[in-house]
N, C-alpha and C positions, 0 to 999 in steps of 0.2 A: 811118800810123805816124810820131810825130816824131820824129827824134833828131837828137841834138846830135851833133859828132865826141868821138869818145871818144880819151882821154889816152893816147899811148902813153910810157911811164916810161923815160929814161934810164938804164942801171947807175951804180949811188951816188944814185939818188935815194931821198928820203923813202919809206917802203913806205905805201902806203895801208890808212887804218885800217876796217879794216870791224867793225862791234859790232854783233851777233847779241844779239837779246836771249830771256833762258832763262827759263823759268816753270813752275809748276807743272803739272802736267797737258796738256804739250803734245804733239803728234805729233813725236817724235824724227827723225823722216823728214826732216819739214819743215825743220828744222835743220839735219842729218847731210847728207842730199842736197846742199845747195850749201856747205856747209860744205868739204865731201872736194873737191868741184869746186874752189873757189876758195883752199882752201891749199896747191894744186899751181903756184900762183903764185906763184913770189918776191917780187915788188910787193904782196903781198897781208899784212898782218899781222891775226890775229883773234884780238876778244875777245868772249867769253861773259858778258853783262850777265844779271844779277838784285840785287833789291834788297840782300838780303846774298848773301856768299861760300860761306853752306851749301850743301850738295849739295840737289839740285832733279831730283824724282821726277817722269816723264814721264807721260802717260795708261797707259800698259801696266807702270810699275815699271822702268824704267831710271833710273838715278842719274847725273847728269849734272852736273859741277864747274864751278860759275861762276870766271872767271878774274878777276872786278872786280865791284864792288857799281857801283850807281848815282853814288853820292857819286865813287870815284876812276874812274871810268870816264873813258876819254878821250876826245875830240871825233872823231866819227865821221867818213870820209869818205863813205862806206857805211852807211846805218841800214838794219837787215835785223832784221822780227819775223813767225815762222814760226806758224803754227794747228795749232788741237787745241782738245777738248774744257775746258781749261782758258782759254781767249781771252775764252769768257762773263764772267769774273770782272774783266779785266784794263777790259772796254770799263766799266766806271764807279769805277774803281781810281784816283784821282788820281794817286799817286805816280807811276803809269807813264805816264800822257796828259801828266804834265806833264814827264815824262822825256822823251818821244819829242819832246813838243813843243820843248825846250829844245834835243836833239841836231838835230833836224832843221833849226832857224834857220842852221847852217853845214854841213850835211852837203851834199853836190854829189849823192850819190842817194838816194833814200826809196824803201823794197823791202819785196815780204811773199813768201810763200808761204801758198796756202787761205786759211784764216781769217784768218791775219795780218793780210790788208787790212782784216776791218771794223774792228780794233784801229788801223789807221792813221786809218782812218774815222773811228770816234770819237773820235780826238787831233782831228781837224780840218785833216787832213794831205790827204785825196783830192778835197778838193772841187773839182767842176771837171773833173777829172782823170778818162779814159777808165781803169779796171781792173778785174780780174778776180780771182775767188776759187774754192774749191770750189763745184760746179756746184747742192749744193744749197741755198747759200746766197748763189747768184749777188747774186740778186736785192735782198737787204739791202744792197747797196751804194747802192742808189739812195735810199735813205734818208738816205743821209750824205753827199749831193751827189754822188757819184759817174757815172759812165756805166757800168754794168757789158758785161762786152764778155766774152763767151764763144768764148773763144782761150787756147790755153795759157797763154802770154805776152804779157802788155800791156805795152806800151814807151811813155809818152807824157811830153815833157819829161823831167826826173829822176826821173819815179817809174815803176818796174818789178815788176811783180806777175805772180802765177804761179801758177795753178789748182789744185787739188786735188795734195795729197802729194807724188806721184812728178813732178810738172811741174817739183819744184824743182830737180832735174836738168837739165831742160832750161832752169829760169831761170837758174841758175850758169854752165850752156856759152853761154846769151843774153849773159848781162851779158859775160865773160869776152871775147867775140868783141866786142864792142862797146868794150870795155876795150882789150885786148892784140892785139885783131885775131884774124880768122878762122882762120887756119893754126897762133896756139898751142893756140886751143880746142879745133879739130879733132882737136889732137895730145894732148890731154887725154881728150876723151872715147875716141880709140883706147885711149888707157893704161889706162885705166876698162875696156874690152870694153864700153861702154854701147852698147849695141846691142839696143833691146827687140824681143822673139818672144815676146808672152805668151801662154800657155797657152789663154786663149779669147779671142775678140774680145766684141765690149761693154764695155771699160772704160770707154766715156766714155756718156752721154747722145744724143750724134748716132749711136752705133752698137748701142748697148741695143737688147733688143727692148722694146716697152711694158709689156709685165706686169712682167720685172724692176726697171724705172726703178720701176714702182708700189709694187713691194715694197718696195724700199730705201728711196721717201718713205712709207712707211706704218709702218716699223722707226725712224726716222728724227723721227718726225711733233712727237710733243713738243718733244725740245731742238731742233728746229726754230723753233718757234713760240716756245719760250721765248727763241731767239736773236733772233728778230723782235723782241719788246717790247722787250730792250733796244737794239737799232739802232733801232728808233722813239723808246724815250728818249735813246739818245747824238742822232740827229738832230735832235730839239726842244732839246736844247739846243745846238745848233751856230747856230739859227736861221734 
């Protein structure tokens, strides 16, 4: 794992710009999760990026207020894009590859949660770069130059990535201890009660029994495979 030392912020300094970007049809998790984490930080200022300022309906029907279109969006210090069912659209979307691409030339981090990554993927943002995504779509990273790496959290250089939904919880308390140091994160996730006791074990793939992993890739199967094609075309053209 490489990391740089991470900044810790004087009182009166500049707050750091983190810009979340929002979109149609995404996992609200993915958002919400490190979002709640990281506005418990003073140093922390966020905006909700989409193309316009209309409200932007999640995969499940949640209505969610962009706080800045693309055009007055401000220069991220932080570029942080979440997955969901909606990501398929975004990976051959100009406007937003060429968004990520433009914020990313001076942002100090590049971050996803799930899907997020192959959206980073196909800006041409991971190349190179060890990351991680939802477990069933680990694998499409490696199409887009990537190394996929099945770990909650990949930490490699400035770019930080964060596995399926709920991981983004523990990507927020990652970056956060990395950021502000270990004892305010600590003191965050206390405040939270984040303390998982889930009702069954198997949530992840290393602990699944195998007929359920089967099931889920078999419910799964198509937008599966539809997500492949286009990580095989964002990857040909990345060349």
């Amino acid at each position: 794992m490489s990391r740089a030392p991470g900044p810790h912020l004087p009182d009166g300094a500049e707050p750091m710009q983190i810009v979340m970007l929002l979109y149609p049809r995404l996992t609200q998790l993915d958002l919400t999760g490190p979002f709640e984490v990281l506005s418990r930080f003073r140093e922390c200022k966020i905006d909700l990026v989409w193309k316009t300022t209309e409200p932007v309906r999640d995969a499940s029907g949640l209505t969610i207020l962009p706080s800045c279109d693309f055009r007055n969006c401000p220069q991220a210090d932080i570029l942080f894009v979440p997955g969901g069912p909606g990501q398929s659209a975004l990976m051959e979307d100009e406007d937003v590859l060429s968004f990520l691409q433009e914020q990313a030339g001076s942002a100090r981090y590049i971050t996803s949660v799930c899907t997020g990554s192959l959206v980073l993927g196909a800006a041409g943002l991971l190349k190179g770069y060890r990351a991680t995504c939802h477990w069933l779509s680990l694998s499409q990273l490696s199409l887009l130059g990537a190394e996929p790496v099945a770990e909650r959290v990949v930490h490699d250089r400035n770019r930080i990535t964060g596995a399926g939904v709920t991981s983004g919880i523990d990507f927020a308390l990652s970056l956060a201890a990395h950021l502000f140091g270990e004892e305010r994160a600590r003191k965050v996730q206390l405040q939270m009660e984040y303390d998982p006791q889930p009702p069954f074990s198997g949530g992840s793939p290393a602990s699944a029994p195998a007929d359920l992993i089967a099931a889920v890739r078999a419910d799964t199967a198509a937008f599966q495979e539809a997500r492949e094609v286009l990580a095989r075309r964002a990857g040909a053209k990345l060349g």
